[in-house]
C-alpha positions as CSV (number, residue, x, y, z in Angstrom):
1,X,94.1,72.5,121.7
2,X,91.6,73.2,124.8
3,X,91.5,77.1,124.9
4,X,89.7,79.1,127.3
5,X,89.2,82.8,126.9
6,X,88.3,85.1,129.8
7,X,86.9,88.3,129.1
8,X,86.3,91.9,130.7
9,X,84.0,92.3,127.8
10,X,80.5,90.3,127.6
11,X,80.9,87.4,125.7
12,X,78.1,88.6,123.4
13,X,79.6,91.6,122.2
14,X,82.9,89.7,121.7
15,X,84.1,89.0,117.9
16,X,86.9,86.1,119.3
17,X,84.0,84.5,121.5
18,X,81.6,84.7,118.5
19,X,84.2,83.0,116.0
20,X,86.3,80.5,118.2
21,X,82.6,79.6,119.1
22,X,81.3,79.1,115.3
23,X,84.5,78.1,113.9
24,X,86.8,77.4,116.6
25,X,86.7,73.2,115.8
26,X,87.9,73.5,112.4
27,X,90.6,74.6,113.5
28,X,91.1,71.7,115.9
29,X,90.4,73.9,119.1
30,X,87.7,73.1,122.0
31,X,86.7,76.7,123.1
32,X,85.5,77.6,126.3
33,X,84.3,81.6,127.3
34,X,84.2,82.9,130.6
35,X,82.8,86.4,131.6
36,X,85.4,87.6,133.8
37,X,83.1,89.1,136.5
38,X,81.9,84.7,136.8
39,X,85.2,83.8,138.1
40,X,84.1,85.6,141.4
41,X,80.4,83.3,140.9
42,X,80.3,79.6,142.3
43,X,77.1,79.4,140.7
44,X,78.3,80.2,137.1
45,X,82.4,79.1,137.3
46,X,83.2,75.5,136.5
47,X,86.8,75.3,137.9
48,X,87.4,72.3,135.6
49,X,87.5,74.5,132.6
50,X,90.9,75.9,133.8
51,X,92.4,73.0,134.8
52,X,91.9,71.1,131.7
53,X,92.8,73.8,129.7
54,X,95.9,73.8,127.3
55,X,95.8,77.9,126.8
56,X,93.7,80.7,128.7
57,X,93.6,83.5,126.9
58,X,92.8,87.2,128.4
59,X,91.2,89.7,126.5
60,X,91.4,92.7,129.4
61,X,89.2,95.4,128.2
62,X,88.2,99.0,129.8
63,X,84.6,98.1,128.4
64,X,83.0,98.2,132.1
65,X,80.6,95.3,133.1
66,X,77.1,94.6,132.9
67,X,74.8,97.0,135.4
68,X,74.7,95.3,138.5
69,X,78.1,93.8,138.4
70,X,81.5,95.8,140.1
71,X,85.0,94.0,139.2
72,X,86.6,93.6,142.4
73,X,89.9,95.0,140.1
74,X,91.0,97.7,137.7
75,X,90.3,96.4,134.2
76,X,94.2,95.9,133.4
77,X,94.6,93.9,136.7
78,X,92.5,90.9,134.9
79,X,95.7,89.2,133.9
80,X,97.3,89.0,137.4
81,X,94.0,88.7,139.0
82,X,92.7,85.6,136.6
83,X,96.5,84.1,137.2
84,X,95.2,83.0,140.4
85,X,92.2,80.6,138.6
86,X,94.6,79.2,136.1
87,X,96.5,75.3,136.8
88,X,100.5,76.3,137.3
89,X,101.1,73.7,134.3
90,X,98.7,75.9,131.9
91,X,99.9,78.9,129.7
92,X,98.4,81.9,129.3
93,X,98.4,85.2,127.4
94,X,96.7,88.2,127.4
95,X,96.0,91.7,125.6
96,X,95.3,95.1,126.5
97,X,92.7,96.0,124.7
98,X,93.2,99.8,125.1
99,X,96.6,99.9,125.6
100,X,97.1,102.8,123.6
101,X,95.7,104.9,126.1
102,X,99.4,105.7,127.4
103,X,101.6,106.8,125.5
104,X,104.7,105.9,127.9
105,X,105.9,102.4,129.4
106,X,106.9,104.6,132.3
107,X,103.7,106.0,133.0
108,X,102.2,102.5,133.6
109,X,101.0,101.5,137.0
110,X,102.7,98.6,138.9
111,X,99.6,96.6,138.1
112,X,99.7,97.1,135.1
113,X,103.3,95.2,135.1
114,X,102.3,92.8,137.9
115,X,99.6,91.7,135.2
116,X,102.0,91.5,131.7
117,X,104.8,89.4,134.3
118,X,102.4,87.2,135.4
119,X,101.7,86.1,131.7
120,X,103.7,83.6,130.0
121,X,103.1,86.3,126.6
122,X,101.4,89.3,125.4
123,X,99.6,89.9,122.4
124,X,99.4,93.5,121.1
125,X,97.7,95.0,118.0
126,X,100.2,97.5,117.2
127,X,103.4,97.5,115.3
128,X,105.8,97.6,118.4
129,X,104.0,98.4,121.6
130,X,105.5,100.9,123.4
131,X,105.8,99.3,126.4
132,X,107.8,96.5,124.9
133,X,110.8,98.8,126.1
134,X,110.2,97.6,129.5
135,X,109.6,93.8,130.0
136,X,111.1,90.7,128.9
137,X,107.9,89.1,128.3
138,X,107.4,87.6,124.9
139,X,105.0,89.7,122.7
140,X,103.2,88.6,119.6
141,X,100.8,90.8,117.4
142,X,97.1,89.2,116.5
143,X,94.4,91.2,116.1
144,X,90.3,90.5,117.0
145,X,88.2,89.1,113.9
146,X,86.0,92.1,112.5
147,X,82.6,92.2,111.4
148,X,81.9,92.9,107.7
149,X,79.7,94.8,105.4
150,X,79.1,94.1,101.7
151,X,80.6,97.2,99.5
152,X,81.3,97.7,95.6
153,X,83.8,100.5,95.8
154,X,83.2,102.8,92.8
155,X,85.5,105.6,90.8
156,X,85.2,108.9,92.5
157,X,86.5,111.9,91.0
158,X,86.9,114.0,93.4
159,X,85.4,114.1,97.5
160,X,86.4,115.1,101.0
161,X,89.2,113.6,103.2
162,X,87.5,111.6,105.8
163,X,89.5,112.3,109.2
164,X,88.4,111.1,112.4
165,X,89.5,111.8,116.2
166,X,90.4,108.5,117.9
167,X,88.6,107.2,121.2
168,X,91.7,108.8,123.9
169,X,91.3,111.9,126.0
170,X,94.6,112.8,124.7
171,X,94.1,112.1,121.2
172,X,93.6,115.4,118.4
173,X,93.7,115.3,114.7
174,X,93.8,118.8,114.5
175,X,97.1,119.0,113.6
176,X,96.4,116.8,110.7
177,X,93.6,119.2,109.9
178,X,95.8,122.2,110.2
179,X,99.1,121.3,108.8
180,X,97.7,119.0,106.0
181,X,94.4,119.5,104.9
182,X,94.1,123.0,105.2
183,X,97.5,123.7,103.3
184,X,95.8,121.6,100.0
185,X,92.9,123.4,99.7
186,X,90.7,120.2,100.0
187,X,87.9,119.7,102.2
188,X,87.3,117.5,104.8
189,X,84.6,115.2,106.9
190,X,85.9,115.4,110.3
191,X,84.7,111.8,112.2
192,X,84.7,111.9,116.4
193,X,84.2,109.1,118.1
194,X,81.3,108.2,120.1
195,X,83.2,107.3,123.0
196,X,84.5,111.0,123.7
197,X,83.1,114.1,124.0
198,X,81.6,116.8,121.9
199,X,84.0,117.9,119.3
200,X,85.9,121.1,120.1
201,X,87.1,122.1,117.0
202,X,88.4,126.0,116.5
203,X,86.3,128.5,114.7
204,X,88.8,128.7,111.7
205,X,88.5,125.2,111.1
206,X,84.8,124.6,109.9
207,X,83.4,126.4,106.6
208,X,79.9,125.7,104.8
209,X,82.0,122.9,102.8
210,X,83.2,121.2,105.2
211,X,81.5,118.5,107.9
212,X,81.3,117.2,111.5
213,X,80.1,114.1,112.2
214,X,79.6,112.4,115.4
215,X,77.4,110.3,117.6
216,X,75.8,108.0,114.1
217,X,75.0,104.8,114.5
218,X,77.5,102.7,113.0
219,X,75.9,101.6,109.5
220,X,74.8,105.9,109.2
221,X,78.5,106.6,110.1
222,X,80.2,103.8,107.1
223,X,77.8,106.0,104.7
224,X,79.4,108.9,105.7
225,X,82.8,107.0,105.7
226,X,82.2,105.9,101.8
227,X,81.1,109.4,100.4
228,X,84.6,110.4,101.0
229,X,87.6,110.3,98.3
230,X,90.8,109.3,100.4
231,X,91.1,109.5,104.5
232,X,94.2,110.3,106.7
233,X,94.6,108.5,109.9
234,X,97.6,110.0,112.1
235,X,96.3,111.3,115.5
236,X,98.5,113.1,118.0
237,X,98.4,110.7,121.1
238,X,96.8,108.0,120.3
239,X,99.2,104.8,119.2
240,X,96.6,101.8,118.5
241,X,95.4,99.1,115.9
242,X,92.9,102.1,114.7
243,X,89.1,101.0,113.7
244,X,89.4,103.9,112.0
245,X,91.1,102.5,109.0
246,X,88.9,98.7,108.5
247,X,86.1,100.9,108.3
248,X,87.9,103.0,105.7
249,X,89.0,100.0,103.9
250,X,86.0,98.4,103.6
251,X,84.1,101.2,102.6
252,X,86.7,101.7,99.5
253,X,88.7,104.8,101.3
254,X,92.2,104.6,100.8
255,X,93.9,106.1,103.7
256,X,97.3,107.6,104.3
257,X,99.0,106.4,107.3
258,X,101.4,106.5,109.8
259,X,101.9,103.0,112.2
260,X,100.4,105.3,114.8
261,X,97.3,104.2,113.1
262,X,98.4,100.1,112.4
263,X,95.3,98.5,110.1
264,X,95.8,101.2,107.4
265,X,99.7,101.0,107.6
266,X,99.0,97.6,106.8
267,X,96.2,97.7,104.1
268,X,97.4,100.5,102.4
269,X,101.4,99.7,102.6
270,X,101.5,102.8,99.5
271,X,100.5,105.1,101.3
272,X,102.5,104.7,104.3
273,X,104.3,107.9,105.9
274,X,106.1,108.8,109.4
275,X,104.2,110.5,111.9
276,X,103.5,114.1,111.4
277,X,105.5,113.9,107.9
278,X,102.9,116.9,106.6
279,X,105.2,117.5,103.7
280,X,104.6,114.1,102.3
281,X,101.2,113.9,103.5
282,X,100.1,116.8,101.0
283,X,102.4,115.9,98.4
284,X,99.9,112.3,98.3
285,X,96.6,113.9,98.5
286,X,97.7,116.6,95.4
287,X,98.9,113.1,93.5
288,X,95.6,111.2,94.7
289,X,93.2,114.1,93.7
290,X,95.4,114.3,90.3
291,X,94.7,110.6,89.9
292,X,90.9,108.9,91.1
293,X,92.3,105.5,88.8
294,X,95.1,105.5,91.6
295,X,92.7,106.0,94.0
296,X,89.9,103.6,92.9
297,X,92.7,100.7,92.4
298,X,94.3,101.5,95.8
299,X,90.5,100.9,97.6
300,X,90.1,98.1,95.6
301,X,93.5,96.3,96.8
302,X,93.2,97.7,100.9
303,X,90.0,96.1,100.6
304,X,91.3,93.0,99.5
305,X,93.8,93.3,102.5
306,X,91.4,94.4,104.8
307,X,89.5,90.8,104.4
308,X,92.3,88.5,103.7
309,X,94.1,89.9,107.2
310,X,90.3,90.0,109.3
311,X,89.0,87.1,107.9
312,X,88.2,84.8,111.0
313,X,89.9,81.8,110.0
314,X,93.2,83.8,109.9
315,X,92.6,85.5,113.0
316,X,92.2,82.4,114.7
317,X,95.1,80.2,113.4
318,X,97.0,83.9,114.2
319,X,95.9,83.3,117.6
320,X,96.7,79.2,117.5
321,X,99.9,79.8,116.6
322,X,101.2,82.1,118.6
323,X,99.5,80.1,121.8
324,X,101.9,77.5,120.6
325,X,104.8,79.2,120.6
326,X,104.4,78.9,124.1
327,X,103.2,74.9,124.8
């Protein structure tokens, strides 16, 4: 299979470019990457990769570009936009890379829809998309190739409950906090991430044993991730694959779940709950606390889902095979 893959992202800070690049022959796929922003630059296109291409695929990301370099469209227009470069006899997909960011198909710009008609599919890394509702456009889940760090998880007795506030404006976990952790008595490490703002957490909520991190470089912030017991991962607004729970997983944190938060639904299928189900949520963490074996064997098993479901040979016959769903 010739693939191309255009992307709003660099190609260097790209885990599919990285991985269809190292590994994509093995796989019997001839890879190409283009920086989205080069389609506009006759220096740097080659028109030829299009053409001969059996599948372009379109990660559309709200990442922004390198300094110097203004898209001449909004970053979910890439699809419709990139349609244009693309042979008629070529398939193509794309994915929304933050297409949690609204919570309602309805609430969707037009371009947003010319971009997901103008696709022969759609890829998603949720459960069910909730804009599935509003297009007949087939939709397939795969999900980007991760990068790893070696950890032994260990039997903990006892520890906070890691919770984190995901990247949208509209996303809280203070419900969670309030309704949850609060009502067990435990403790907490409350995560925000370093794409939003200052946390703005109420007075009530902080106490001399509980924490607030923020703003850590990545390999600072796991640390803080692994000194914790169990995690819970169910955000008001936010609907999305959820970094959140890989990083739990591979730091040995099991983590109860809603599919608001899809990787920890998936790597810790025991601990799954509805949204907002704050009766069941503290009825696990008083079993978990009652029971660190539990706990230990649960972070040694979501690890071993964690790496089975990122490991970049599945991720990229995921993507093969639902490119040739289409051909």
């Amino acid at each position: 299979m010739k693939l191309v893959m255009i992307s709003e992202n660099p190609l260097e800070n790209t885990m599919w470019h990285k991985y269809l690049t190292e590994q994509g022959k093995q796989h019997d796929i001839e890879y190409t990457g283009i920086y989205s922003p080069d389609l506009m630059d006759d220096e740097k296109f080659e028109p030829n990769h299009m053409i001969d291409a059996d599948f372009v695929f379109i990660y559309a990301a709200n990442y922004g570009h390198k300094a110097g370099i203004k898209p001449i469209w909004k970053w979910y227009e890439l699809p419709y936009y990139a349609k244009r470069f693309i042979d008629s006899k070529t398939k193509c997909g794309a994915i929304f890379d933050v297409e949690d960011h609204i919570e309602s198909g309805r609430g969707y710009p037009k371009e947003w829809w010319n971009s997901v008609n103008a696709m022969d599919m759609m890829f998603t890394g949720v459960r069910v998309p909730d804009w599935s509702r509003f297009t007949d456009t087939p939709i397939v889940y795969i999900v980007e190739p991760k990068p790893m760090v070696e950890h032994i998880p260990k039997l903990k007795l006892s520890g906070n409950i890691a919770v984190l506030r995901h990247t949208p404006i509209e996303a809280s976990a203070f419900h969670t906090i309030e309704n949850t952790i609060l009502k067990t008595g435990k403790h907490y490490t409350y995560f925000h991430s370093g794409w939003s703002s200052a946390p703005k957490l109420p007075v009530l909520y902080p106490s001399e044993w509980d924490d607030i991190v923020w703003n850590l470089k990545w390999e600072e912030y796991l640390k803080e991730v692994a000194k914790c017991f169990i995690a819970i991962d169910d955000n008001e607004g936010y609907y999305g694959w959820s970094r959140f729970g890989y990083e739990c997983a591979m730091m040995g944190v099991p983590v109860i779940s809603s599919d608001h938060a899809y990787s920890a639904y998936q790597f810790f299928p025991e601990l799954r709950v509805e949204h907002k189900d704050y009766t069941t949520q503290r009825m696990l963490i008083h079993a978990l606390y009652d029971d660190p074996d539990t706990v230990y064997r649960l972070a040694i098993k979501g690890m071993e889902n964690m790496r089975q479901h990122l490991d970049p040979d599945v991720c990229i016959e995921r993507l093969k095979a639902a490119a040739e769903i289409v051909l």
